[in-house]
ROSE-4610 file (N, C-alpha, C; in Angstrom, 1 decimal, always signed):
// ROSE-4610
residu = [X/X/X/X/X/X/X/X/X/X/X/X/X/X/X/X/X/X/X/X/X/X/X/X/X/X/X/X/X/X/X/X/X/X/X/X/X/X/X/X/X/X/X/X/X/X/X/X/X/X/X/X/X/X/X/X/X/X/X/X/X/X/X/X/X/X/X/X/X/X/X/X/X/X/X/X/X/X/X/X/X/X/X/X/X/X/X/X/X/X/X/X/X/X/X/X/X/X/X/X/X/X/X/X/X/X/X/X/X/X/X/X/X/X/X/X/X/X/X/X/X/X/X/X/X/X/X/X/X/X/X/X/X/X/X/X/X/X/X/X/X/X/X/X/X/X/X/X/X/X/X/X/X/X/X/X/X/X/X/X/X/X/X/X/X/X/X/X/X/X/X/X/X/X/X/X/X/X/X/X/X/X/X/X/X/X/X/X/X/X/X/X/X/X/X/X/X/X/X/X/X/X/X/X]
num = [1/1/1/2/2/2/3/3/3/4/4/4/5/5/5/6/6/6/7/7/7/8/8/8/9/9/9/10/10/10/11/11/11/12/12/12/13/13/13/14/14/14/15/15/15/16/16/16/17/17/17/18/18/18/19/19/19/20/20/20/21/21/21/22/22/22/23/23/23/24/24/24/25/25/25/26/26/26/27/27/27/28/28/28/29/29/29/30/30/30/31/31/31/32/32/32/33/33/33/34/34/34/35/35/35/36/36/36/37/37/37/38/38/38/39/39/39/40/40/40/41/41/41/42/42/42/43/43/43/44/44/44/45/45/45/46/46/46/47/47/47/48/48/48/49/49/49/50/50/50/51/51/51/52/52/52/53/53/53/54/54/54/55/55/55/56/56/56/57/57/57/58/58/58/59/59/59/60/60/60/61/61/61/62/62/62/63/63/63/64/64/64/65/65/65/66/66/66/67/67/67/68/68/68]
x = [+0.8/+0.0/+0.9/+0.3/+1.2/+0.6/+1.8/+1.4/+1.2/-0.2/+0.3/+1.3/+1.6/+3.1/+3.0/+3.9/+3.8/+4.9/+4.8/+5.9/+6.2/+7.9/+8.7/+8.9/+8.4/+8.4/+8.2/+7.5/+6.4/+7.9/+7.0/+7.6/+6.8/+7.3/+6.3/+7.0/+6.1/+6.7/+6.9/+7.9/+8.0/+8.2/+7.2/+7.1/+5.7/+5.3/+3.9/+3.2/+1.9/+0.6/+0.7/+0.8/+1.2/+2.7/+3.5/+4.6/+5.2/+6.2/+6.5/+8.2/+8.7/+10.4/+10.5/+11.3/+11.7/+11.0/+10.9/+10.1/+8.4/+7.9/+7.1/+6.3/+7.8/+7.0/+6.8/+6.3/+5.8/+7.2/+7.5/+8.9/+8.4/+9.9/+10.4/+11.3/+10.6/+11.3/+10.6/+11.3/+11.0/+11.5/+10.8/+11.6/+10.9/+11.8/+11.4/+11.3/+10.6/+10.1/+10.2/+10.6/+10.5/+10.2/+8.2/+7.5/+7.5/+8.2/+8.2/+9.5/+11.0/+11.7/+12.3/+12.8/+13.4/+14.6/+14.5/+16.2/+16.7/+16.2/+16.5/+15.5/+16.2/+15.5/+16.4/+15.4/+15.4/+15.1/+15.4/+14.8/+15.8/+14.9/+15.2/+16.6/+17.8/+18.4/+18.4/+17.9/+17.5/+18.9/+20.0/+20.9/+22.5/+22.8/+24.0/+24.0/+25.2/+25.0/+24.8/+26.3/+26.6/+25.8/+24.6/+23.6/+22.1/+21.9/+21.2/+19.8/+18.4/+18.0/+17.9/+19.0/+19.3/+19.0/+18.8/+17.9/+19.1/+19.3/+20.2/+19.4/+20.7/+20.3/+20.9/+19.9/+20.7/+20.3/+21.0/+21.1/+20.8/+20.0/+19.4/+20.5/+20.7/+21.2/+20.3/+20.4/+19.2/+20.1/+20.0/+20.2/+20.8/+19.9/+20.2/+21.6/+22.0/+22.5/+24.2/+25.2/+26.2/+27.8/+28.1/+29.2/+30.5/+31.3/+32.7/+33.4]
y = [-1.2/+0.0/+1.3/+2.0/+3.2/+4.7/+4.9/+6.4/+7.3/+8.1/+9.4/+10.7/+11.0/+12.4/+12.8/+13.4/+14.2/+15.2/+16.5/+17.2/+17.4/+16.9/+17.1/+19.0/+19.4/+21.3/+22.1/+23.4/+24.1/+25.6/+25.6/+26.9/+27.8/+29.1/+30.2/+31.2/+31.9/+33.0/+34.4/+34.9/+36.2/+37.2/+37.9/+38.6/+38.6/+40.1/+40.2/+40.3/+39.5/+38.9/+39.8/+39.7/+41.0/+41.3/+41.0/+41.7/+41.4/+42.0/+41.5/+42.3/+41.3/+41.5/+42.8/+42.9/+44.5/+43.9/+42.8/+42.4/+41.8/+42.2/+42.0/+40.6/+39.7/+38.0/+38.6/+37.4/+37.0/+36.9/+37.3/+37.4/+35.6/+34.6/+33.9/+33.8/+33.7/+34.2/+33.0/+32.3/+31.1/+31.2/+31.1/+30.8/+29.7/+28.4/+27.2/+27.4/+26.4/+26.4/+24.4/+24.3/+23.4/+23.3/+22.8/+23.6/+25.5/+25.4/+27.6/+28.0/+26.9/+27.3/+27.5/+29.0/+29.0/+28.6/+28.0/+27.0/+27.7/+28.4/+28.9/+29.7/+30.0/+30.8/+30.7/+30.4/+30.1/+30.9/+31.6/+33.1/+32.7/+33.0/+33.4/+35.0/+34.3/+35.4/+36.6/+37.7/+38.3/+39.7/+39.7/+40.6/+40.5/+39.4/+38.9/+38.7/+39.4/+39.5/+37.7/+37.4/+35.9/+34.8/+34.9/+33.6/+34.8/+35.4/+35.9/+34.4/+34.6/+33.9/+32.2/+31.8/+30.8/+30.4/+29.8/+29.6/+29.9/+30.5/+31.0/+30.7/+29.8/+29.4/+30.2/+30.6/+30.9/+30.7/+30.1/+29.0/+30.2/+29.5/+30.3/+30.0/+30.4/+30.2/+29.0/+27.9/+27.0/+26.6/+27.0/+27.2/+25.3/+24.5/+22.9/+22.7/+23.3/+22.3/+23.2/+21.9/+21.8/+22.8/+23.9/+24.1/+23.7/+23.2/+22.9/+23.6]
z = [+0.0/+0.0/+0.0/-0.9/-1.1/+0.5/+0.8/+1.6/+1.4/+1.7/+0.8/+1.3/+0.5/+0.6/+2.1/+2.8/+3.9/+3.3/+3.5/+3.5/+4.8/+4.5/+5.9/+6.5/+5.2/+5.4/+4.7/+5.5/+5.0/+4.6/+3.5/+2.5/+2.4/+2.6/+2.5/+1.8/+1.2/+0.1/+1.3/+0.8/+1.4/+1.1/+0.2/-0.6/-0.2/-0.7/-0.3/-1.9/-1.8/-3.1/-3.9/-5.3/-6.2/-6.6/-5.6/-5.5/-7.2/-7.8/-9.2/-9.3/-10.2/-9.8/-11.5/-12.2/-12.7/-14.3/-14.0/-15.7/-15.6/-14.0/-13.7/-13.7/-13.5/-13.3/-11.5/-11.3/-9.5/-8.7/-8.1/-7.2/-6.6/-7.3/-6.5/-5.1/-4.0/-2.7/-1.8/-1.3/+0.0/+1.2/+2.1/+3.5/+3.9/+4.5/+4.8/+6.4/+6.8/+8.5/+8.7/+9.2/+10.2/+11.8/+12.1/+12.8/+13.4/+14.3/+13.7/+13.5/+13.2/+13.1/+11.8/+11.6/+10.1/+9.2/+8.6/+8.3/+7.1/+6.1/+5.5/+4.5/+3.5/+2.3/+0.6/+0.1/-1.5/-2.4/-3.1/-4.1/-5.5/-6.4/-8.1/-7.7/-8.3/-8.5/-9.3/-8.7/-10.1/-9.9/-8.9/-8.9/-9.6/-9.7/-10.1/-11.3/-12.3/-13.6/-14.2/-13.7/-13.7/-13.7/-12.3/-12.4/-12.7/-13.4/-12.9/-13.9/-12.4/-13.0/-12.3/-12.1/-11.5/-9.9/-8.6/-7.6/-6.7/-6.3/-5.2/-3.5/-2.7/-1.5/-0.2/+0.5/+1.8/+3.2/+4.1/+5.2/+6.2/+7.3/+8.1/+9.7/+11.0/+12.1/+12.7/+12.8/+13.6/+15.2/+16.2/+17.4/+18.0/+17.5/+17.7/+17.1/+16.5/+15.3/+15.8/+16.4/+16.9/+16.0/+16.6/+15.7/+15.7/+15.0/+15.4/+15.4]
């Protein structure tokens, strides 16, 4: 028997409804949550000549998670 999906985490746009990037698509912009904590954020590059375009990642502080 097959299970259905669970997502292990909830993605939320952060960008406010409407919002639209300089060619006026829908601003790709994520911030992930794992229950209220935030691990990170995922956005369409639209500043860098180089990637522009391409999914640029950035890593949030999560307080558990051990430094060496």
């Amino acid at each position: 028997m097959t299970e259905k999906y669970q997502p292990k985490y909830k993605w939320r746009p952060t960008s406010w409804p409407g919002d639209v990037d300089g060619d006026g698509r829908p601003l790709q912009d994520f911030t992930g949550f794992d229950g209220n904590q935030s691990f990170g954020r995922i956005l369409v590059d639209q500043l860098t000549t180089s990637r522009m375009g391409t999914w640029k990642w950035n890593v949030a502080h999560i307080p558990w998670v051990r430094s060496t």
